[in-house]
PARO-209216 format. One record per atom (N, C-alpha, C): residue in one letter; x, y, z. Coordinates in steps of 0.1 Angstrom, whole numbers, padded with zeros to 4 digits, always signed. Example, Ala and Ser with C-alpha at 12.3 -4.5 7.8 and 13.67 -1.06 7.14 Angstrom:
A+0132-0057+0078/A+0123-0045+0078/A+0132-0033+0078/S+0128-0022+0071/S+0137-0011+0071/S+0129+0000+0079/
//
This chain:
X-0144-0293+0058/X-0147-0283+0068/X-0134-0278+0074/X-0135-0265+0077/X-0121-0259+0085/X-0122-0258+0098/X-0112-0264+0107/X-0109-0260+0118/X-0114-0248+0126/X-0124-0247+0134/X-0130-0238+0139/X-0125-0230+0148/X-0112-0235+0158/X-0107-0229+0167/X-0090-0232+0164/X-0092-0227+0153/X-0075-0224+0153/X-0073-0210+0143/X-0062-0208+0142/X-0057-0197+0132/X-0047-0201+0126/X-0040-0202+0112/X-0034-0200+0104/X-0024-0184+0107/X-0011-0186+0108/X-0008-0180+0110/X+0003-0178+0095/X+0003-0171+0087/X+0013-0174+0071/X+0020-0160+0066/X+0032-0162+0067/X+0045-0152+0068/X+0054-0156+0057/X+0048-0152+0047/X+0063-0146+0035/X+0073-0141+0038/X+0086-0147+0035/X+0098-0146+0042/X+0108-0143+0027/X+0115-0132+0024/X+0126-0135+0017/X+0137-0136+0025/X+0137-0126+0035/X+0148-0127+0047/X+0149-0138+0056/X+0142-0143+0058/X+0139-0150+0072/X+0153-0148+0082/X+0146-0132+0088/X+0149-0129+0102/X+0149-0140+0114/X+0160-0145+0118/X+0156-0151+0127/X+0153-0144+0142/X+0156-0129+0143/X+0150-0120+0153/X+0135-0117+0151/X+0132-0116+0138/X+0118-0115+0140/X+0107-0124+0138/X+0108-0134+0133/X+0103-0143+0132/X+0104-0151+0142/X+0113-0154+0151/X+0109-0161+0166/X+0100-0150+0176/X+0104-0139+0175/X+0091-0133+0186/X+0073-0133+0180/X+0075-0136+0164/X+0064-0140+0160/X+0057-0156+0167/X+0063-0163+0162/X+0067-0175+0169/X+0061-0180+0182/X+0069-0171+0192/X+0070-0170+0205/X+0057-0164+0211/X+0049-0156+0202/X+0041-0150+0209/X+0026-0154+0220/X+0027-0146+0228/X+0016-0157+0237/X+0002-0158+0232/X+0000-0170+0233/X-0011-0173+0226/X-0028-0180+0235/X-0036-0180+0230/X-0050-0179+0236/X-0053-0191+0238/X-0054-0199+0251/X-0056-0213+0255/X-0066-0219+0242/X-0077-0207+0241/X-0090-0218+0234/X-0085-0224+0220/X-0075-0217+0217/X-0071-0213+0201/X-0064-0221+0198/X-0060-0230+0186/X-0046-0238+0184/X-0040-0225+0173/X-0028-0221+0177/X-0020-0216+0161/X-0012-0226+0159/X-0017-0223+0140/X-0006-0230+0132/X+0004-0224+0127/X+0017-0218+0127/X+0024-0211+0118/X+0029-0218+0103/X+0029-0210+0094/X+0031-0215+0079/X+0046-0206+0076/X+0057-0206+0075/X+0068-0199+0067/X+0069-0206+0059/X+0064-0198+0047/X+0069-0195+0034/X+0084-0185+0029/X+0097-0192+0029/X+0106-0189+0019/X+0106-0187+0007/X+0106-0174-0001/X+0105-0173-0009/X+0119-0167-0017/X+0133-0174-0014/X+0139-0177-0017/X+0151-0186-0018/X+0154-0197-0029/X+0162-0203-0027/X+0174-0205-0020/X+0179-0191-0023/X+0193-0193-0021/X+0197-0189-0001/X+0185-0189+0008/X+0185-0188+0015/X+0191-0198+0023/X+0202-0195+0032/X+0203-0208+0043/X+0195-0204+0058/X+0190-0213+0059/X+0180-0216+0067/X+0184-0215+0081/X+0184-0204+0090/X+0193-0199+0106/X+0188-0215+0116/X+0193-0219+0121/X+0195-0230+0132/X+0182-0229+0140/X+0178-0217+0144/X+0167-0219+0148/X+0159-0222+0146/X+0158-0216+0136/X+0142-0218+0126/X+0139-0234+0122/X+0154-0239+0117/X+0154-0252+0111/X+0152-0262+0123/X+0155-0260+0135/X+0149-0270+0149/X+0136-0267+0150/X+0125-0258+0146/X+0112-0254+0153/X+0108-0262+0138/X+0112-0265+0129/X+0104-0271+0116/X+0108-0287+0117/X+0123-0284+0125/X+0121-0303+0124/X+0113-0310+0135/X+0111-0301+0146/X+0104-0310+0158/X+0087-0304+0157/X+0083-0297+0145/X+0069-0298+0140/X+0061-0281+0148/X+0070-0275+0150/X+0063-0262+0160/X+0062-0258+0149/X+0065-0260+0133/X+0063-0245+0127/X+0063-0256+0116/X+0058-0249+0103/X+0059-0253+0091/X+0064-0248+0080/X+0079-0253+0071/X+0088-0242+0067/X+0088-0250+0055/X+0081-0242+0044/X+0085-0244+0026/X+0093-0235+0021/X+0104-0242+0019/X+0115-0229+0005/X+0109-0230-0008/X+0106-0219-0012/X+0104-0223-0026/X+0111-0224-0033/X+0110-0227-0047/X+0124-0233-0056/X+0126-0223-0065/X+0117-0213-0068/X+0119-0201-0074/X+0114-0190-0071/X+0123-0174-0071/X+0113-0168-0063/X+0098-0165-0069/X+0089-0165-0061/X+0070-0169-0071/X+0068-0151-0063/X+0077-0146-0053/X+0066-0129-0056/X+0054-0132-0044/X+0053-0122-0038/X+0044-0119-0032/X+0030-0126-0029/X+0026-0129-0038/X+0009-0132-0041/X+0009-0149-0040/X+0016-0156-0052/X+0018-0163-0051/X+0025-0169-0041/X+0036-0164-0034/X+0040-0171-0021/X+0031-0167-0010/X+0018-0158-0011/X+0007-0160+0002/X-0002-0170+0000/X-0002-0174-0011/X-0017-0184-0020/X-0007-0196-0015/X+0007-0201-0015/X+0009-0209-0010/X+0010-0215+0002/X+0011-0204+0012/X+0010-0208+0028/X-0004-0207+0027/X-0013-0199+0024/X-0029-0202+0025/X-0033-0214+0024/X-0028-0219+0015/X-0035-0233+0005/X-0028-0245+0015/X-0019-0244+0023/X-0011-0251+0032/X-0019-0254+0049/X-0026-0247+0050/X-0041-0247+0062/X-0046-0253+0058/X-0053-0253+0071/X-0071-0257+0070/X-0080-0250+0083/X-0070-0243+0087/X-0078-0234+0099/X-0089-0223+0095/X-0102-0221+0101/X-0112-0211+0097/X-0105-0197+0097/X-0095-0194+0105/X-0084-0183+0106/X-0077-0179+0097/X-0070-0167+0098/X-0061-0167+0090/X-0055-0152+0092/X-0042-0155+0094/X-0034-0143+0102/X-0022-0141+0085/X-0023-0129+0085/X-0014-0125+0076/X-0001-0119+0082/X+0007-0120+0079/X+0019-0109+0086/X+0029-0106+0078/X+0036-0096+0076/X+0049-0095+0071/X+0064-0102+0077/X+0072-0103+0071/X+0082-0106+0079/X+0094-0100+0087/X+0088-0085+0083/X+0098-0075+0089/X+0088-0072+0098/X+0079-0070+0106/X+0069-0067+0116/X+0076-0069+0131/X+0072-0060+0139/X+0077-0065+0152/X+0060-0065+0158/X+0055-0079+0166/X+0043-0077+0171/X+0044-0074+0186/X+0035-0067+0186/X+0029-0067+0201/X+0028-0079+0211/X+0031-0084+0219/X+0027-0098+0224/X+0016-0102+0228/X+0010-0092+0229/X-0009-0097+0229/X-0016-0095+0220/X-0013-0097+0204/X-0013-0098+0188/X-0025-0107+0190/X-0021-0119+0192/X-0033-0132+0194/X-0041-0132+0197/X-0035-0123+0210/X-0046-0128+0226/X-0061-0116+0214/X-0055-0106+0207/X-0061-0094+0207/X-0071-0099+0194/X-0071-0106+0189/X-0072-0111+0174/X-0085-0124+0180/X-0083-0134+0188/X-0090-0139+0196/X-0101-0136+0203/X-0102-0124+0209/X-0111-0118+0216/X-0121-0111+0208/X-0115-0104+0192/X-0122-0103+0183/X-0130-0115+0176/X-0122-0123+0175/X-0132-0140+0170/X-0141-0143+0178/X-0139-0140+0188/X-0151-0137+0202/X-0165-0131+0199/X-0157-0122+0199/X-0172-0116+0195/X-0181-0113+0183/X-0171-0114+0173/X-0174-0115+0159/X-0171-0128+0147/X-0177-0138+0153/X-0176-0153+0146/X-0179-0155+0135/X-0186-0146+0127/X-0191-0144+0115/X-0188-0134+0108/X-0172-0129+0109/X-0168-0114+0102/X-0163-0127+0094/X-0162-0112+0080/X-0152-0117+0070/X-0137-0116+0071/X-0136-0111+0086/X-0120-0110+0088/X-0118-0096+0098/X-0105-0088+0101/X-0105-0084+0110/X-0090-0080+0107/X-0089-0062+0110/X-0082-0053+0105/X-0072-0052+0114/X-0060-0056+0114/X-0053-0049+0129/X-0045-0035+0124/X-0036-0030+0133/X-0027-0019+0130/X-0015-0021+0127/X-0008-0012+0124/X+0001-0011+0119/X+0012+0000+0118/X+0017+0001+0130/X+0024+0018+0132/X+0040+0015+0124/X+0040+0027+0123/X+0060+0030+0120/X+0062+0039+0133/X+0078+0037+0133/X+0081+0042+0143/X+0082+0061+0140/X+0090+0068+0153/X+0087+0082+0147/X+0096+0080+0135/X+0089+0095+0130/X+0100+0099+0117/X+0113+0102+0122/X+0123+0096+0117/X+0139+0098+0122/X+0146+0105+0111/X+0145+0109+0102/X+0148+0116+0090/X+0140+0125+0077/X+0147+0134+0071/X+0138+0143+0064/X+0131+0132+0052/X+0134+0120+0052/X+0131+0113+0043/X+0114+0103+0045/X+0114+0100+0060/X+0104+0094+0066/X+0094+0105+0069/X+0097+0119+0073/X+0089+0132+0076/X+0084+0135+0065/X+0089+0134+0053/X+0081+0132+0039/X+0066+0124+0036/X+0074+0111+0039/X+0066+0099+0038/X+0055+0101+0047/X+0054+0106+0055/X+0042+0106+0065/X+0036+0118+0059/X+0040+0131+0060/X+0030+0140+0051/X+0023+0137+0040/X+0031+0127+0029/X+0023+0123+0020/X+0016+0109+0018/X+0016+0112+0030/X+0008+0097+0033/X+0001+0087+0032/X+0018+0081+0029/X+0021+0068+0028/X+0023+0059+0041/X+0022+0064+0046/X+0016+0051+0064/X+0002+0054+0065/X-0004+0056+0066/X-0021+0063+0069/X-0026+0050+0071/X-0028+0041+0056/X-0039+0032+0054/X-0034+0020+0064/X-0019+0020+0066/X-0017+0006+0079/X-0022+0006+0094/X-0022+0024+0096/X-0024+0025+0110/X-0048+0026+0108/X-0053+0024+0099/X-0064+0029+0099/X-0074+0020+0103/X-0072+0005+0112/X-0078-0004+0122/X-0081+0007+0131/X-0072+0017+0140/X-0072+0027+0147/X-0084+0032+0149/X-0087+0039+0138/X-0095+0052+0135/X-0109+0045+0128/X-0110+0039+0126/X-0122+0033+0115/X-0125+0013+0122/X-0144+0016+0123/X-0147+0002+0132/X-0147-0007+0121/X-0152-0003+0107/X-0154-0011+0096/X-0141-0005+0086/X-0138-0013+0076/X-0126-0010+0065/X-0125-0023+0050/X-0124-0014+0045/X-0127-0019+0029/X-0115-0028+0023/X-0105-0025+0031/X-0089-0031+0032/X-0079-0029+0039/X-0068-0032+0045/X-0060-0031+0049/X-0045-0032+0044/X-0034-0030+0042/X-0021-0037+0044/X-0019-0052+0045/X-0016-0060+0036/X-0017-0075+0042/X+0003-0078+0055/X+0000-0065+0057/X+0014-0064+0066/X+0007-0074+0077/X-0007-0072+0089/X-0013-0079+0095/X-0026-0074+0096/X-0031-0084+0089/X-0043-0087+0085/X-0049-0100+0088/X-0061-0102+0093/X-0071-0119+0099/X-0081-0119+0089/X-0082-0130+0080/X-0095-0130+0072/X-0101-0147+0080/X-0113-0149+0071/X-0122-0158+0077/X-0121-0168+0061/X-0118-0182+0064/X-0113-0187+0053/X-0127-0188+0051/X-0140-0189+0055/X-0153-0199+0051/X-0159-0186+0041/X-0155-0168+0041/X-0160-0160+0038/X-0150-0154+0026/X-0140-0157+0019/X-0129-0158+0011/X-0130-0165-0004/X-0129-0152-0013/X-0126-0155-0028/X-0116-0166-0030/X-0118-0181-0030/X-0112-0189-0036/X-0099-0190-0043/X-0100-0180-0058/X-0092-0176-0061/X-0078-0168-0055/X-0082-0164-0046/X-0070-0159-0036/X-0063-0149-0045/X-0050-0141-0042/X-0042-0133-0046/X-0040-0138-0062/X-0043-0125-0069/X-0041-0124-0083/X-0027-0123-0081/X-0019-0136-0089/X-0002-0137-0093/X+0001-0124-0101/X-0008-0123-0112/X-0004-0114-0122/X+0000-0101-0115/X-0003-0101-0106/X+0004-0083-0100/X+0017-0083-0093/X+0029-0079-0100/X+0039-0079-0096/X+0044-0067-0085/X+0035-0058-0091/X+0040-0040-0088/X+0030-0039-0073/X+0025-0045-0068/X+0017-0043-0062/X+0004-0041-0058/X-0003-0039-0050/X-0021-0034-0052/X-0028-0048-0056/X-0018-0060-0049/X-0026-0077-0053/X-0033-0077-0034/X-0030-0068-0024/X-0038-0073-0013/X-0050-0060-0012/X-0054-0053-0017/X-0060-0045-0020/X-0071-0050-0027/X-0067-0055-0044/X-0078-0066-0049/X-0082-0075-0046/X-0073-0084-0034/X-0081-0094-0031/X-0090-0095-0020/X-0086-0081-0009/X-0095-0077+0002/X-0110-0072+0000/X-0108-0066-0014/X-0121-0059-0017/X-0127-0067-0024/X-0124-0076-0032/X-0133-0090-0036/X-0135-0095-0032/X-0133-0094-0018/X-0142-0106-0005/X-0151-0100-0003/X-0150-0087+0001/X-0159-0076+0004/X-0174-0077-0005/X-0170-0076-0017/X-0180-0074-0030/X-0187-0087-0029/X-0175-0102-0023/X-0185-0111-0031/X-0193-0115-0010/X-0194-0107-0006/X-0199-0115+0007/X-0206-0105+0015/X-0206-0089+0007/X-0212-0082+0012/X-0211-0080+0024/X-0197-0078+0034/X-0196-0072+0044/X-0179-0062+0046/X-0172-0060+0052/X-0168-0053+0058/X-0155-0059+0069/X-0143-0056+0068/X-0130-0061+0079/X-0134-0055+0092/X-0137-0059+0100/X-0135-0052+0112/X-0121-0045+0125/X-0127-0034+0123/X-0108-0029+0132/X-0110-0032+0142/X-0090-0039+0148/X-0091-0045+0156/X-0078-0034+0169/X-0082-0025+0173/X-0071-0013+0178/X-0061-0021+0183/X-0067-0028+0190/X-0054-0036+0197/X-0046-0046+0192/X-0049-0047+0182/X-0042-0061+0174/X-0031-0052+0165/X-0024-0053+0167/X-0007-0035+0171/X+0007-0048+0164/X+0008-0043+0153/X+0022-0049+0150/X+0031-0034+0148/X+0043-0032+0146/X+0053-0021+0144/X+0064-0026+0130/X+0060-0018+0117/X+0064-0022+0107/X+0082-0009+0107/X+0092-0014+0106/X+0099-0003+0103/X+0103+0007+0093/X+0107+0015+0095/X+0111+0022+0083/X+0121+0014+0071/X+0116+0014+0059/X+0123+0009+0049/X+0135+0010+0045/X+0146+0006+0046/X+0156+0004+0040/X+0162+0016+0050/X+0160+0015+0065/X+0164+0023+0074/X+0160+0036+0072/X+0149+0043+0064/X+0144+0054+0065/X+0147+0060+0049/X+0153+0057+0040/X+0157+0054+0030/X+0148+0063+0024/X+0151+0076+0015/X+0137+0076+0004/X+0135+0068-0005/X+0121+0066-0001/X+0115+0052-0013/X+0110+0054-0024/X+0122+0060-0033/X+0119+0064-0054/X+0111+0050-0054/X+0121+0041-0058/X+0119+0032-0065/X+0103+0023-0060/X+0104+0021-0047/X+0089+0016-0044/X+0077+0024-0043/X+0078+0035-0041/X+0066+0043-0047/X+0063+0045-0060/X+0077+0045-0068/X+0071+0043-0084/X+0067+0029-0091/X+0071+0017-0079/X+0062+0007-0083/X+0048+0008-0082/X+0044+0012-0067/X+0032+0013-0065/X+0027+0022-0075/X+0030+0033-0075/X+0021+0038-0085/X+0021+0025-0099/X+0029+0022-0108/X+0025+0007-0115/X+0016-0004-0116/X+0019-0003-0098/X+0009-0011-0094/X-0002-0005-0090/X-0010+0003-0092/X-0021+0007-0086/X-0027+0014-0104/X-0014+0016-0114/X-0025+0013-0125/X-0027+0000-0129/X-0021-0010-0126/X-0022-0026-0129/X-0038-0028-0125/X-0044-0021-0111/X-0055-0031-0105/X-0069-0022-0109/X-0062-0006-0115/X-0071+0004-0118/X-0083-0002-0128/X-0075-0012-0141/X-0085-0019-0149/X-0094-0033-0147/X-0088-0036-0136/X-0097-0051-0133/X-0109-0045-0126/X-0120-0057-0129/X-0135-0058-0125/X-0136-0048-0113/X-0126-0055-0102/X-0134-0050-0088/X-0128-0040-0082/X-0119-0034-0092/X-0116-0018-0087/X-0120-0009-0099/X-0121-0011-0110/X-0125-0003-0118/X-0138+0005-0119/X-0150+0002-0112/X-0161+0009-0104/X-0157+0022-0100/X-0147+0022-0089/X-0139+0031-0078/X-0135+0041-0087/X-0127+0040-0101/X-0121+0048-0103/X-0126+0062-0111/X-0123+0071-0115/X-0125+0081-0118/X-0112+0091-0127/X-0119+0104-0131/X-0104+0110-0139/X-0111+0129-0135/X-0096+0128-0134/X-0095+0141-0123/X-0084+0151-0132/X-0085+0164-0127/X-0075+0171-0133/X-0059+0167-0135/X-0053+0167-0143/X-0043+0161-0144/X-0032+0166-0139/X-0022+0156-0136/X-0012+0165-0119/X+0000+0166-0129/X+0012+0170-0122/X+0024+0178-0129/X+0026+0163-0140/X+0029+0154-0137/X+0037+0142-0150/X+0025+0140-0161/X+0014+0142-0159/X+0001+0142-0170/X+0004+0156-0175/X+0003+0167-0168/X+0004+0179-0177/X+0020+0183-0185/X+0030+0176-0176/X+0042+0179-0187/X+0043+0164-0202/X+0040+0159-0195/X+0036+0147-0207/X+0025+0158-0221/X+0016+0165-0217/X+0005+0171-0225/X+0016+0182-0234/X+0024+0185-0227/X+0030+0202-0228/X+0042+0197-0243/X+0045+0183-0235/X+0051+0175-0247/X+0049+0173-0261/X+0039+0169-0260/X+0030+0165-0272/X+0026+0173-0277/X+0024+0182-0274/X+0018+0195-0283/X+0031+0207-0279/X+0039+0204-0281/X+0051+0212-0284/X+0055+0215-0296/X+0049+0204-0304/X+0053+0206-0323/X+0046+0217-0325/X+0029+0221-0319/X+0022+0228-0320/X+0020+0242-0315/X+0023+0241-0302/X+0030+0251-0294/X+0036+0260-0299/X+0048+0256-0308/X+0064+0262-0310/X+0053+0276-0321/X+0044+0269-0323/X+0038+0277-0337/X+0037+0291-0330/X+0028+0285-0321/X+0026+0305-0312/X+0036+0309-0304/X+0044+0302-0299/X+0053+0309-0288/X+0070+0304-0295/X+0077+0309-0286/X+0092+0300-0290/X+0093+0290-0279/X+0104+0285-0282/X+0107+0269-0269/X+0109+0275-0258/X+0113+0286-0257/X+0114+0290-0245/X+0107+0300-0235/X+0097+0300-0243/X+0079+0302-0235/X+0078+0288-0228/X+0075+0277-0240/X+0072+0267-0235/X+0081+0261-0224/X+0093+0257-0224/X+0101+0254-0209/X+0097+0261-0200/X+0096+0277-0202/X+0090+0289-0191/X+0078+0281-0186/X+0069+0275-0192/X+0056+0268-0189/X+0060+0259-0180/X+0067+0248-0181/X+0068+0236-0177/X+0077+0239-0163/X+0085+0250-0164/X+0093+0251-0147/X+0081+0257-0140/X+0073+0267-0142/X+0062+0271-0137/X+0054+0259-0132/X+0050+0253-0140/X+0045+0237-0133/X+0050+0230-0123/X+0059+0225-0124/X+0073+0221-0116/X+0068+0231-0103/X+0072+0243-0104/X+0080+0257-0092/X+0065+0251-0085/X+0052+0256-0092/X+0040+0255-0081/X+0040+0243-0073/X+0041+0235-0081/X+0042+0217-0071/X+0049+0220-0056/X+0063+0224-0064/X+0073+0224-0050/X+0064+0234-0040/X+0061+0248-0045/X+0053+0255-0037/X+0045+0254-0032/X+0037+0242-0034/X+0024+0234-0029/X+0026+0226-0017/X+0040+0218-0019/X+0046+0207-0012/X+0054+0213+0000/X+0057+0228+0002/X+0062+0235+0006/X+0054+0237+0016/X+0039+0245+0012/X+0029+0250+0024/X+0023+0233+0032/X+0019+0223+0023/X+0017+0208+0029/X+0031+0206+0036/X+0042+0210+0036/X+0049+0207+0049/X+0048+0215+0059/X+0047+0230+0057/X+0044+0242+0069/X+0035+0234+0075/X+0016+0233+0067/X+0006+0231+0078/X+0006+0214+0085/X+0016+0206+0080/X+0018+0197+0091/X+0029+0196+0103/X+0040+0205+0102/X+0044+0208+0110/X+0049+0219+0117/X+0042+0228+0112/X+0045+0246+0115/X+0059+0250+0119/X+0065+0242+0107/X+0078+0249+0102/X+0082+0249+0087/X+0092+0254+0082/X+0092+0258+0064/X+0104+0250+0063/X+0106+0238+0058/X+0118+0226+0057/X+0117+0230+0038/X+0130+0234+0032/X+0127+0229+0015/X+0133+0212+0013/X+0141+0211+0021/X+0144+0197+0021/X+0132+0188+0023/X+0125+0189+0030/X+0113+0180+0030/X+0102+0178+0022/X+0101+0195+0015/X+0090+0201+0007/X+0094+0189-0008/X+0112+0190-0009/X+0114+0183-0023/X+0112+0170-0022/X+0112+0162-0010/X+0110+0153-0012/X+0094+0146-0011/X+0089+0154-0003/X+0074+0154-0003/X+0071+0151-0022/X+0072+0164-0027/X+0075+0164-0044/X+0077+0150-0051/X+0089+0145-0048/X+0096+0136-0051/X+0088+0124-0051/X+0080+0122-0038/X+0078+0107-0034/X+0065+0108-0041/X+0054+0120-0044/X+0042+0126-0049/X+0044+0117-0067/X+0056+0124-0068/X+0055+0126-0083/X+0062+0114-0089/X+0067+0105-0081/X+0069+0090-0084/X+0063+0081-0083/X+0051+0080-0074/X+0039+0074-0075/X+0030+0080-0091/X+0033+0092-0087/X+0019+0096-0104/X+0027+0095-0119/X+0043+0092-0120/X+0047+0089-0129/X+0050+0075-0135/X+0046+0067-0115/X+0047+0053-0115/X+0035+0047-0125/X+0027+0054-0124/X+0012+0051-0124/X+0007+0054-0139/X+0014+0065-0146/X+0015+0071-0157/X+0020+0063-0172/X+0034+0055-0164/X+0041+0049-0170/X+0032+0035-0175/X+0027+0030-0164/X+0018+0014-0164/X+0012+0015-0173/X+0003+0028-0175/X-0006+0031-0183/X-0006+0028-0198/X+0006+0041-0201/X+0010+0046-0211/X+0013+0030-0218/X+0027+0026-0208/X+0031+0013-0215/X+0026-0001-0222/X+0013-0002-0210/X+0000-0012-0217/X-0007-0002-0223/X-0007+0003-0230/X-0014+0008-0240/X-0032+0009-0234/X-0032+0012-0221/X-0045+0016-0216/X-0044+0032-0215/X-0051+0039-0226/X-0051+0052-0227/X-0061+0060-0220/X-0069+0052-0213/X-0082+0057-0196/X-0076+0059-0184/X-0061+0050-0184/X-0054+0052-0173/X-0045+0070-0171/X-0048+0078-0185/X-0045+0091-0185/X-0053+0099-0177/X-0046+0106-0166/X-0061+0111-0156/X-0069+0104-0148/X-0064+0095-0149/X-0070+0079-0139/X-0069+0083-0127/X-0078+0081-0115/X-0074+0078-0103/X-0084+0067-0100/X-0081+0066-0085/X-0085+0051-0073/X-0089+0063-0064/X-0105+0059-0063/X-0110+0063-0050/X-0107+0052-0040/X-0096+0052-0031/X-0085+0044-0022/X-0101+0039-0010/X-0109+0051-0008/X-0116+0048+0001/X-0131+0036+0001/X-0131+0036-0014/X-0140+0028-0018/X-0152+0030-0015/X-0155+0045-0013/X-0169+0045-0002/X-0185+0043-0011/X-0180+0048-0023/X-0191+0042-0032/X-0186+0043-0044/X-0196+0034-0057/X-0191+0031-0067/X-0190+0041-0078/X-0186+0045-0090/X-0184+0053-0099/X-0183+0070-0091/X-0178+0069-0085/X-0175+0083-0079/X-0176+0097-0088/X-0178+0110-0083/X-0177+0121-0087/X-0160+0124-0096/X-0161+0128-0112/X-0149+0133-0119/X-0143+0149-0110/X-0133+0149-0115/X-0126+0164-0111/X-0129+0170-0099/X-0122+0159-0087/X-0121+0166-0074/X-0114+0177-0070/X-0118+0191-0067/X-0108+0193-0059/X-0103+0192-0043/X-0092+0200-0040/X-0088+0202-0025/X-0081+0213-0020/X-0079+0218-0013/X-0073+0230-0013/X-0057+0230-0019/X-0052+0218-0017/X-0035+0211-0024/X-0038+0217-0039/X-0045+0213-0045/X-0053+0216-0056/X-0056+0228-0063/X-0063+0233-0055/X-0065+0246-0058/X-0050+0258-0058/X-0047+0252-0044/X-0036+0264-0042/X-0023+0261-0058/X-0020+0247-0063/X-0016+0247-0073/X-0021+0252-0086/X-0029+0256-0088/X-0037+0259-0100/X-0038+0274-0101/X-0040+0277-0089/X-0036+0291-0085/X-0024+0302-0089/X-0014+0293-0083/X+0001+0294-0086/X+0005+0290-0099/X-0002+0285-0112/X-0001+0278-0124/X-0006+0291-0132/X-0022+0295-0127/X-0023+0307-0134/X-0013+0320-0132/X-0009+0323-0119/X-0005+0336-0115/X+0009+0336-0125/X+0019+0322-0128/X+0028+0323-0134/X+0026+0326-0149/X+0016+0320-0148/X+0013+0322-0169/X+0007+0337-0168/X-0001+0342-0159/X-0001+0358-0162/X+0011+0368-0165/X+0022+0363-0153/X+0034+0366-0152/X+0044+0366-0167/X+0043+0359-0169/X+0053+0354-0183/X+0045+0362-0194/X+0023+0363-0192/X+0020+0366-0202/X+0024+0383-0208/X+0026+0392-0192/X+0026+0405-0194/X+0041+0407-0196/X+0050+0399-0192/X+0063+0402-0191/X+0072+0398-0208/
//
């Protein structure tokens, strides 16, 4: 049986911050409630800050290094498996929390003793560069801050996240996802096997920062996209998914392959004419999606908007192609989960206005 009035509190650490993990730590906590903290190291070659190493030898805290790095999933299955509290607080270890995180997480167990767990938030700070002004237009913070906005939620960010150990898939985090989209599958198979719902918790407020100081993030949005075709084929997201019109890296990939074919009616330099036209509409697309969110005309922003767009869908493209899953072509993830086998070939006006601009060019080229 689990501990009924405690929480599990379990923080994957490759850095172990000793500034952020003591105000984790430190945070004030709810008389009725015992917390346990679990630090997980998940790198060897770490030396261990003075602090940390006195709150583990006099028993405040509980600190495993691992002996090799085991990745994400694996190093949460290991602080998990390290409890025994009915609680269970997930956190990042770059997070700054709110100090009434607990108190706010508590009052939820309050009233809801029988959820399958409980969504908190998750803000960034403002955008400080054309690179983070991107990232918010194409929105990539949305789903952390969406405890906020929504009472029920199908998943969250395991940035901070409360589940209920008694209502929890066993199996815990699938290792095999490197690229990401392992707290996504494992939120929504709780969901499926227990038939309920995370509940948002507004006040339960951690502040994750901008990545690598605001950094455009190529490289980790083209994981995620990897990772989001990695989870596209398993049982309990493949329901969700669907195949939609194909975006600029599916259609220049197409333009490719039938270029032997192509060449027959046109010369190569019709077809490149094809493929910058593709390209030009995107940016032009990415261009008005920066106007109508901030009623100004940035091309700096517009390209990177582009950029961070088209790194996810080439991320995603790539996974595909590579495991030789040829359904992952035109593949998407209904992200919202709101029902199963969803409607093919969405559009939106992003959508439209590109297709728009796709024909108008190929008219253009056709009379000229």
């Amino acid at each position: 049986m689990y501990i009924a009035n405690a929480i599990d509190v379990v923080i994957p650490s490759f850095r172990l911050d000793e500034q952020i993990l003591l105000r984790i730590i430190n945070l004030t906590q709810p008389l009725e409630i015992k917390i346990n903290f679990y630090l997980i190291a998940d790198n060897p070659l770490l030396t261990v800050p003075d602090s940390i190493a006195t709150l583990a030898s006099d028993g405040s805290i509980h600190l495993v290094i691992n002996e090799t790095n085991l990745g994400f999933a694996e190093t949460r299955n290991k602080g998990i498996r390290l409890g025994n509290s009915k609680w269970l607080l997930l956190l990042d270890d770059d997070i700054v929390p709110d100090d009434g995180l607990l108190m706010a997480y508590a009052t939820a167990i309050g009233g809801r003793p029988d959820a399958i767990g409980f969504a908190g938030v998750t803000d960034f700070p403002e955008p400080l560069n054309i690179a983070t002004k991107a990232m918010v237009i194409q929105g990539m913070t949305g789903h952390f801050s969406a405890a906020r906005h929504h009472q029920e939620l199908m998943w969250v960010p395991t940035a901070n996240v409360m589940l209920n150990r008694c209502k929890m898939d066993p199996k815990l985090f699938d290792k095999r996802l490197k690229k990401g989209g392992e707290d996504i599958e494992f939120l929504l198979r709780n969901v499926q096997r227990f038939n309920d719902h995370y509940i948002g918790v507004p006040d339960a407020v951690v502040e994750h920062p901008w990545w690598d100081h605001g950094a455009l993030q190529s490289k980790r949005i083209f994981r995620y996209g990897g990772g989001a075709a990695q989870i596209a084929s398993l049982p309990v997201i493949k329901p969700y998914t669907f195949h939609d019109f194909t975006n600029t890296a599916e259609t220049l990939l197409l333009l490719i392959i039938t270029a032997p074919v192509a060449v027959a009616f046109c010369d190569v330099s019709t077809l490149l004419l094809i493929c910058l036209i593709v390209i030009f509409s995107e940016f032009i697309t990415s261009l008005l999606k920066v106007f109508f969110s901030t009623r100004r005309w940035s091309l700096a922003i517009a390209w990177d908007v582009l950029w961070l767009k088209n790194s996810y869908e080439f991320g995603y493209l790539l996974e595909s192609l590579g495991t030789f899953r040829i359904s992952g072509f035109a593949e998407r993830i209904d992200m919202g989960f709101s029902r199963r086998n969803p409607g093919w070939f969405r559009l939106n006006k992003w959508k439209i206005i590109k297709m728009i601009l796709i024909l108008f060019g190929l008219v253009i080229i056709n009379v000229f």
